[in-house]
C-alpha positions in Angstrom: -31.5 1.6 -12.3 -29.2 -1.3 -11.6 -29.6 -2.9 -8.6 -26.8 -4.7 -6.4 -28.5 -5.4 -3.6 -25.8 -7.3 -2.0 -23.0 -4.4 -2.3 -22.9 -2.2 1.0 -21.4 0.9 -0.4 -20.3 2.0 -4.2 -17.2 4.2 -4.2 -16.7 6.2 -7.5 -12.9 7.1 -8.0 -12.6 10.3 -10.6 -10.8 13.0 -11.9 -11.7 15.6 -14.1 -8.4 15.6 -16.3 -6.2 12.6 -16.8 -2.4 11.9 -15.7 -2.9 12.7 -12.3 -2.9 8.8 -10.7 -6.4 7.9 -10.4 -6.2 4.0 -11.2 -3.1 3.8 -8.8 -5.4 5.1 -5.9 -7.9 3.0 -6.7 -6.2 0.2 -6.8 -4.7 0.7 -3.6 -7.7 2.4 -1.8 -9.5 -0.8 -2.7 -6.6 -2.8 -1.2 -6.5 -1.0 1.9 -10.1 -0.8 2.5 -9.5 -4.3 2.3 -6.9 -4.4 4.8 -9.2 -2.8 6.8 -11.6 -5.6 7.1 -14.0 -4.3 4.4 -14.7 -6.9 1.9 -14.0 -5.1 -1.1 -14.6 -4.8 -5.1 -12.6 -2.7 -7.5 -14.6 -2.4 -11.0 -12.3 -0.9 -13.7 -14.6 1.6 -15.4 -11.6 2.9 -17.6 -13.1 1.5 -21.0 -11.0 3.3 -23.3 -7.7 2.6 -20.7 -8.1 -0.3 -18.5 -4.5 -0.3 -16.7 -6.4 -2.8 -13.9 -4.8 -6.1 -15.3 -1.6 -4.5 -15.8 -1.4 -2.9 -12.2 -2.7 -6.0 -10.6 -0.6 -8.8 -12.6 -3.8 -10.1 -14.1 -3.8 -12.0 -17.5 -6.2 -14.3 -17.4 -10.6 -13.9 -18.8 -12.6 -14.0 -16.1 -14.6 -17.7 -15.8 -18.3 -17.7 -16.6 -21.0 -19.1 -14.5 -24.8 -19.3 -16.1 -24.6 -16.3 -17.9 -22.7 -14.5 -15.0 -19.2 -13.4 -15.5 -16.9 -14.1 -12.0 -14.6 -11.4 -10.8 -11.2 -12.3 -10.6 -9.7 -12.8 -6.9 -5.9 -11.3 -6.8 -4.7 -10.4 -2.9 -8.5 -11.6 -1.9 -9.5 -8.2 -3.8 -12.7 -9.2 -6.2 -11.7 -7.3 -9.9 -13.5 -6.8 -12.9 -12.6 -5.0 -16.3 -12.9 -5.1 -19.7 -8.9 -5.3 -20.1 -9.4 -8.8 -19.0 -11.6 -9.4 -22.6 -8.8 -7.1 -25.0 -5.4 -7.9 -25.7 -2.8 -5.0 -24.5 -2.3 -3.5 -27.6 -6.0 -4.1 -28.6 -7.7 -0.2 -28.6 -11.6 0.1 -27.3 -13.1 1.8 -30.6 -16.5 2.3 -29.0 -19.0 5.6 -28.8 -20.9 6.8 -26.1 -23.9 4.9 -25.8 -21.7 1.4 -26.2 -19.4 3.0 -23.9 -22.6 3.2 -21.5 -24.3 0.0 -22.3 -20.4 -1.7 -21.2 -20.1 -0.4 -18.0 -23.4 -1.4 -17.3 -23.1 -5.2 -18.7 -19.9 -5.1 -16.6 -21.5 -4.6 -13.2 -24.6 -6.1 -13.3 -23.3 -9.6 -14.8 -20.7 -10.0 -12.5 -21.4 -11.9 -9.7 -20.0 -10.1 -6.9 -21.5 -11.3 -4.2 -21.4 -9.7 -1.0 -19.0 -6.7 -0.4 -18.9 -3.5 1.8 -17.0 -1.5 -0.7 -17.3 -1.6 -4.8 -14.5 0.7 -5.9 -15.4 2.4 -9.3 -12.1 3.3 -11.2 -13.7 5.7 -14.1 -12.0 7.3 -16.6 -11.0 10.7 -16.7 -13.8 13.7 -17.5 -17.2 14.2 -16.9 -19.0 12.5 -20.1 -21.0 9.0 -20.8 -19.2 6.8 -18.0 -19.6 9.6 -15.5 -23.6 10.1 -16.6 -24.4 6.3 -16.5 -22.9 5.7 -13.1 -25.1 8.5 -11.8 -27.9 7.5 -13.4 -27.8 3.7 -13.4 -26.3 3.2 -10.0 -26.8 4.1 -7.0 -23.7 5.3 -5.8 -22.6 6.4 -2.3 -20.5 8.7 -3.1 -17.1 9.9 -4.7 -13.6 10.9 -4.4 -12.0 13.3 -6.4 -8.4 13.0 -7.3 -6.1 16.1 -8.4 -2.2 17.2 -8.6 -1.6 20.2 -6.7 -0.8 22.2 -10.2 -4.0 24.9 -11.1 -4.1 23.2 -14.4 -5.6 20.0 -12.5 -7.7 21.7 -10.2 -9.5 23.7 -12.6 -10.4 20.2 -13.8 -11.1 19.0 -10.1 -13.6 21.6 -10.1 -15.4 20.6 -13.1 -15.5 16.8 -11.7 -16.8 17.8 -8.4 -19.6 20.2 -10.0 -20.5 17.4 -11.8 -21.6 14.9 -9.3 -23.0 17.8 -7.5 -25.5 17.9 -10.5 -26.2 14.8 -10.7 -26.5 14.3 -6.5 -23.5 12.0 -6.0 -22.0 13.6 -2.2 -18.6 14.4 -2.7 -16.5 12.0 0.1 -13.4 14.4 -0.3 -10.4 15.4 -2.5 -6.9 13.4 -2.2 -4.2 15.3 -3.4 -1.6 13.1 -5.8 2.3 13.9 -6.3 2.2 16.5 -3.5 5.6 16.3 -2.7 8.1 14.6 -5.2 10.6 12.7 -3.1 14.7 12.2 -4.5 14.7 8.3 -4.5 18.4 9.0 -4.0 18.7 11.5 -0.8 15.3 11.6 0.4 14.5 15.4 -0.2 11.2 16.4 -0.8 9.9 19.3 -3.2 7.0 20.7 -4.4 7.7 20.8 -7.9 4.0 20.7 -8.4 3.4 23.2 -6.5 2.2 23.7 -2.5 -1.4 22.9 -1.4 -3.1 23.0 -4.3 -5.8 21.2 -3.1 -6.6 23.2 -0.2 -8.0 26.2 -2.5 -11.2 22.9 -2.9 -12.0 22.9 0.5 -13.6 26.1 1.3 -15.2 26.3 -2.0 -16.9 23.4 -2.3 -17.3 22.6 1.3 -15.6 19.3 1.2 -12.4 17.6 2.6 -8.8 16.7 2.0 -8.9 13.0 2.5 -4.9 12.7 2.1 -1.9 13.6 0.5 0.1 11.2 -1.0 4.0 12.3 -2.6 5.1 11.5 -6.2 7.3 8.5 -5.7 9.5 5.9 -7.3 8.2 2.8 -5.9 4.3 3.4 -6.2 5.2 3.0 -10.0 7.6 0.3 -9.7 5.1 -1.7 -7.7 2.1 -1.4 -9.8 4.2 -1.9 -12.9 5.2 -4.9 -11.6 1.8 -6.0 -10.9 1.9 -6.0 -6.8 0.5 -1.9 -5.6 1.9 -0.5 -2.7 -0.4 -1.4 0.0 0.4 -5.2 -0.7 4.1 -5.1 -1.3 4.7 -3.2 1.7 1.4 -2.4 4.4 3.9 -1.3 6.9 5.7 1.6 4.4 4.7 5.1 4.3 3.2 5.3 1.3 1.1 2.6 2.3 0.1 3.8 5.5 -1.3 7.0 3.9 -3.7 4.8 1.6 -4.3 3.1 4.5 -5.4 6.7 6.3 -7.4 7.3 3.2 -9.2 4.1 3.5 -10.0 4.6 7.5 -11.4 8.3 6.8 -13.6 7.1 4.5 -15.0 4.3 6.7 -15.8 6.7 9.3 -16.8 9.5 7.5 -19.9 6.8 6.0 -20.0 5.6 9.5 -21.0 8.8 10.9 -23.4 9.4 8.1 -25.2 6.0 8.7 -25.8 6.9 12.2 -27.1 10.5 11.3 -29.6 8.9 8.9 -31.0 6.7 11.7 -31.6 9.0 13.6 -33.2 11.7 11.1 -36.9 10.0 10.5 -38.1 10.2 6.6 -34.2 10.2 5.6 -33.4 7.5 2.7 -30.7 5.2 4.3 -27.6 4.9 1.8 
């Protein structure tokens, strides 16, 4: 088991099918958690896809310190990924148990001092990243991203069974392209379809954490390297990851104080 003794709360940002916006909300969860007064962590767990550097305007290797790799600091956000170590056009050719031994090297070499949040961006499924998390780190819990369309949440499902296995709680669902919004008159449709995500809740006993539309400038701004929550805090869009963030913070709030209070309960 890795230890990180010094990191509050890890955060594990998943999907069960790819396409659906999962680094995009991790990015800017980790921002606004940030924003929030949480000193904060994003670790880009995307081996085969790192799209961190890119989203975040990062080009640079991090520095080395004694055998200790630094994050690197953009918006006083602490990053690390292995895109920072590959060219962009430079493919990950790696199998499952280098896939493993990676992500694993990646967070326990970095020196990431103290932080409330680590933010987890892992790739899309439920194979070898998914299985070393669980096993190797002791994470808080996760949040499940899906597109209201049935052929994501059938893959939703499989994600959230999966950390059920494996006895990762399940923070909520947040429910991506929702609404599409014309950039030109403003009018929202569900071309996705309508409350997809709802048909989680009851199921699986968990929560919608937020629901966030499919628009033109979340793409433009991590394309061009500065995500939502930075470019604007005051927009919309922003204020929803900002929601998101808040949610979160309370819902582990509430737990901590339950766990206090239950004697023989493992605080997390």
């Amino acid at each position: 088991m890795i230890t990180l003794p010094e990191i509050k709360h890890v955060i594990a940002i998943a999907s069960g099918k790819g396409g659906v916006g999962k680094s995009t909300l991790a990015v800017n969860l980790a921002l606004a958690l940030m924003l929030e007064e949480q000193k904060t962590g994003l670790l880009d767990a995307d081996l085969y896809g790192p799209s961190i550097p890119l989203m975040l305007g990062i080009s640079e290797k991090p520095p080395e310190s004694e055998n200790h790799l630094l994050p690197i600091e953009k918006y006083h956000l602490k990053t690390m990924s292995i895109g920072y170590f590959l060219s962009t056009d430079q493919p990950a050719i790696w199998r499952g148990p280098m896939v493993s031994k990676y992500l694993q090297e990646l967070c326990q070499s970095t020196q990431w001092g103290k932080l409330d949040f680590l933010v987890i961006d892992l790739p899309p499924g439920t194979g070898d990243i998914q299985l070393t998390l669980s096993q190797k780190i002791r994470t808080t819990g996760a949040v499940i991203i899906t597109t209201p369309q049935d052929v994501a949440l059938l893959d939703a499902k499989k994600a959230i069974k999966m950390f059920e296995k494996v006895n990762v709680p399940v923070l909520g669902v947040v429910e991506n392209m929702s609404t599409h919004i014309c950039s030109q008159c403003g009018h929202e449709e569900d071309i996705f379809g309508k409350n997809g995500a709802d048909k989680l809740i009851d199921v699986f006993h968990t929560e919608i954490l937020g629901k966030l539309p499919l628009d033109k400038s979340i793409r433009e701004n991590t394309d061009n390297g500065v995500p939502s929550v930075i470019s604007d805090p005051v927009s919309k869009i922003s204020l929803l990851y900002r929601e998101i963030a808040k949610k979160i913070i309370r819902k582990l709030e509430v737990r901590e104080k339950i766990q206090t209070k239950i004697p023989g309960v493992q605080k997390i």
